[in-house]
N, C-alpha and C positions, 0 to 999 in steps of 0.2 A: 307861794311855794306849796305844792301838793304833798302829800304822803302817803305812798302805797304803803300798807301789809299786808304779806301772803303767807295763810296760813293751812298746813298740812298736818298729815299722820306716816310715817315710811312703815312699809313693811318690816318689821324687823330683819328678815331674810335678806332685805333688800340693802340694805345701811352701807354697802360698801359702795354698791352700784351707786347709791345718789350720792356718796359723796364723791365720788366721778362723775359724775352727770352736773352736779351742783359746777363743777369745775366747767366746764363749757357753757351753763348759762353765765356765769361772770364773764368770761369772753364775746359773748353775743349782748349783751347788753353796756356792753363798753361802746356800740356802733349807737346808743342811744343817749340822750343829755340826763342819764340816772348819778346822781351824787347820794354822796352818807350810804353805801348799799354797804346792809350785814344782814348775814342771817345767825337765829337763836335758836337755841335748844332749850326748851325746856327744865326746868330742874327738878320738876313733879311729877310731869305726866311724861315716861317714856316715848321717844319716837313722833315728840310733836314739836314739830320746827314752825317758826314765823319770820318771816323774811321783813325786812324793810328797806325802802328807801325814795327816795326824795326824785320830782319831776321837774321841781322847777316851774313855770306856768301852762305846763303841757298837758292838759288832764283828754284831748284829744286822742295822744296815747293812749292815757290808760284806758278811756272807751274803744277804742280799737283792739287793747288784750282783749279786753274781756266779752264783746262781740264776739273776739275769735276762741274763745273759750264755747261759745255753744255750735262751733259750726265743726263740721269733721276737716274738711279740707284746708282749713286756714293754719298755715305758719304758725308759730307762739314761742317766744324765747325761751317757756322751759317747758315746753313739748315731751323734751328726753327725759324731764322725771317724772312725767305721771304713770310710765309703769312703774316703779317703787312706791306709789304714794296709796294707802290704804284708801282702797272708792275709785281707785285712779282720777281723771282729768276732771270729776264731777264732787272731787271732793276735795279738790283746788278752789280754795276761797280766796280773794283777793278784795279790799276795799280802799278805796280814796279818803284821806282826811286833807281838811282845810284848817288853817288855824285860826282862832274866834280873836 
């Protein structure tokens, strides 16, 4: 079982927008075998959220987000928040853990 976390900065401005936006990436990744998915806020550092959640043995997906994280034309299921996210789409971090 894999573990993605994604983690970001929102514009402050921006807070309401993502968390509507936030609402259609959990619909769009329901069409994917993602389990345990939450995202967190912060309690220190204002405006920085970390998402997590579980693949399963699929880490093929996650090379496929993150592929299409350098490409302009490619799909990405949370596409609609990188304009709210401080850096926008380049300062969308995402990584895979495994467990030892």
């Amino acid at each position: 079982m894999f573990t993605l976390f994604i983690e970001y900065r929102v514009e402050p401005e921006q807070l309401e927008s993502y968390k509507n936006q936030l609402t259609k990436v959990r619909e769009k990744l329901l069409q994917y075998k993602v389990v345990n998915y939450q995202v967190l806020e912060a309690v220190d550092q204002p405006y920085l959220f970390v998402e997590q959640l579980q693949l399963g043995e699929d880490l093929e997906l996650y090379r496929s987000w993150k592929e299409a994280l350098s490409k302009q034309e490619e799909a990405h299921p949370w596409q609609e928040l990188w304009s709210t996210i401080v850096g926008g789409k380049e300062k969308f971090n995402m990584w895979a853990f495994k467990p030892i």
